[in-house]
N, C-alpha and C positions, 0 to 999 in steps of 0.2 A: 451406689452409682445407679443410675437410671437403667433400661432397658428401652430402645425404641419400641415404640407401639406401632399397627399396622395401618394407622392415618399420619403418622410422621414420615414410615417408609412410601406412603402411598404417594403425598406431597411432596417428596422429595424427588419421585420418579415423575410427578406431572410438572413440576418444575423443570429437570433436566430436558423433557421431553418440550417444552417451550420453548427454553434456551435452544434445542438443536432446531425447533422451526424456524424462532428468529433467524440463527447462523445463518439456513438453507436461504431463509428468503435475502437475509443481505449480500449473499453468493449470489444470488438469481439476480439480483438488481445489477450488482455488477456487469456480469454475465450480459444482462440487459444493453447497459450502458457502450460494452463495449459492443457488440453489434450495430448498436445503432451511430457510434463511428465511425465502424468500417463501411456500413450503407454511405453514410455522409461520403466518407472518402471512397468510393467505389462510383458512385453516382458523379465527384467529382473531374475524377478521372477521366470518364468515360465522356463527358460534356466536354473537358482539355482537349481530348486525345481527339474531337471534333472538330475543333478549333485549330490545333496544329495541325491536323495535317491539310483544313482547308489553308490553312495559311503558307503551310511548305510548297500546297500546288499551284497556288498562285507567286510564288519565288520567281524572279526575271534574271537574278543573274548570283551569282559566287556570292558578293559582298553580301547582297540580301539575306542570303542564306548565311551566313558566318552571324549578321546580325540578330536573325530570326533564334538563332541554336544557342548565343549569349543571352537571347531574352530569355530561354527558355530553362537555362540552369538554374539563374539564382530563386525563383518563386517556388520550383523542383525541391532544391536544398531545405527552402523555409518550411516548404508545405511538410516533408519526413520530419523537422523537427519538433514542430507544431503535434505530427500525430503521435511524434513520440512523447512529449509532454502531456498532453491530453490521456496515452495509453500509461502513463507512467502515476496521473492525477487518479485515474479510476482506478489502480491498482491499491494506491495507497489508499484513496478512500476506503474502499471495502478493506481493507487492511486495519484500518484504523477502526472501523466500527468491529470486524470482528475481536481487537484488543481491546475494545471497551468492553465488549460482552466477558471475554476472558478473564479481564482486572478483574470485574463484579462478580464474576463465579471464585475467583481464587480468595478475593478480600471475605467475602463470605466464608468461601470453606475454613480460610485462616480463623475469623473472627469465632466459628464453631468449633474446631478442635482448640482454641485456646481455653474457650468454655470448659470443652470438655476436660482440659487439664488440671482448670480452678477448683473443677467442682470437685477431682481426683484429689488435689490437695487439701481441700477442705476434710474431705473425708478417710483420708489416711490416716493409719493406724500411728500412734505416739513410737517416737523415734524412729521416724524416716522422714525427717524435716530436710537431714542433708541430700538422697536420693529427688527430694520433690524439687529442692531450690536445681538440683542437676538439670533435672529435668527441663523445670521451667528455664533454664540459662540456656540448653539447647532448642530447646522453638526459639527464645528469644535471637540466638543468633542464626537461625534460616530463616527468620522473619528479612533480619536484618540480611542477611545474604542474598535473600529474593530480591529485593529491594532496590539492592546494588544493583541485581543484575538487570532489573528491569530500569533503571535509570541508565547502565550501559547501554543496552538495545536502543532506547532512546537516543540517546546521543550516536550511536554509528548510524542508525536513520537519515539524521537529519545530517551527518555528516556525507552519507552518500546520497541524500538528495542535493546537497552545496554541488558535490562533485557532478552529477547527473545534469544538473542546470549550467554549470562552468562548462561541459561539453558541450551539452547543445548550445550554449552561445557561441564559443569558441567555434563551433561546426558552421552555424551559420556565418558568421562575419567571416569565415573561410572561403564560404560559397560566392559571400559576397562581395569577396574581393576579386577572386578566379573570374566573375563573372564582367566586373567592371575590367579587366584586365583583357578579356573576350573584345568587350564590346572596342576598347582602344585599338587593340591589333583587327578587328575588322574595319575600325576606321581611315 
């Protein structure tokens, strides 16, 4: 059986040391991303919050006012769910890229210690064919184990992204009923 040499060790450590820059930088993009949301929605706000209250001080009477307060819920409603989709799309994105880089590091590591099993069995001493077939039956079934379980993670994903979007619409068409419901009893 082989011995690593110290340009295999070397390349393996300037690889992982890659891998962790990519990681960091698709963290930082994130990171990025979502800031420059909150700017977006902070700057929004504050241009609103300029707007309503010139608009509450020019209010003449009750009705105005019951009118002005139903306009002002249902866009409220939309806009939090809006930034929760948005905060919920950048999580998964960097989420997503960081399980591409993860698959590529583990399909790799797998495909190298499989190697390294072949070559164990190739080179095995005469009568331990049944230890080696053992052997090779157990990768084979954590291969097959991993597999599953990353096809499960998979599916509960996208399963609780179905649920996360069935809220926030559900939340919305809430809003925007309460809020047509507003605007009736002020009229």
């Amino acid at each position: 059986m082989s011995v690593l040499t110290a340009d295999q060790i070397f390349a393996a450590h300037k690889a992982n040391v890659e891998t962790l820059f990519g990681l960091t930088n698709k963290a930082f993009e994130g990171v990025e991303k979502l800031v420059e949301l909150n700017l977006q929605v902070a700057k929004a706000a504050l241009s609103e919050a300029a707007e309503t209250t010139t608009a509450a001080l020019s209010v003449k009477d009750a009705q105005e006012l019951l009118a002005l307060q139903a306009a002002l819920l249902q866009p409220s409603a939309e806009k939090a769910a809006s930034y929760s989709r948005h905060l919920y799309d950048i999580a998964t994105a960097t989420n997503a890229e960081v399980a591409k880089v993860a698959e590529a590091q583990i399909a790799e590591a797998q495909a190298k210690f499989n190697a390294v099993v072949e070559t164990a069995a190739k080179n095995a001493p005469a009568g331990t064919e049944n230890a080696v077939a053992l052997v090779k039956s157990a990768v084979a079934a954590a291969n097959n184990a991993f597999e599953n379980v990353q096809k499960a993670a998979k599916q509960a994903t996208e399963v609780a992204e179905a649920n996360f979007n069935a809220v926030t619409n559900t939340a919305v068409k809430a809003s925007q009923t309460a809020a047509r419901s507003s605007k009736r009893a002020a009229a």
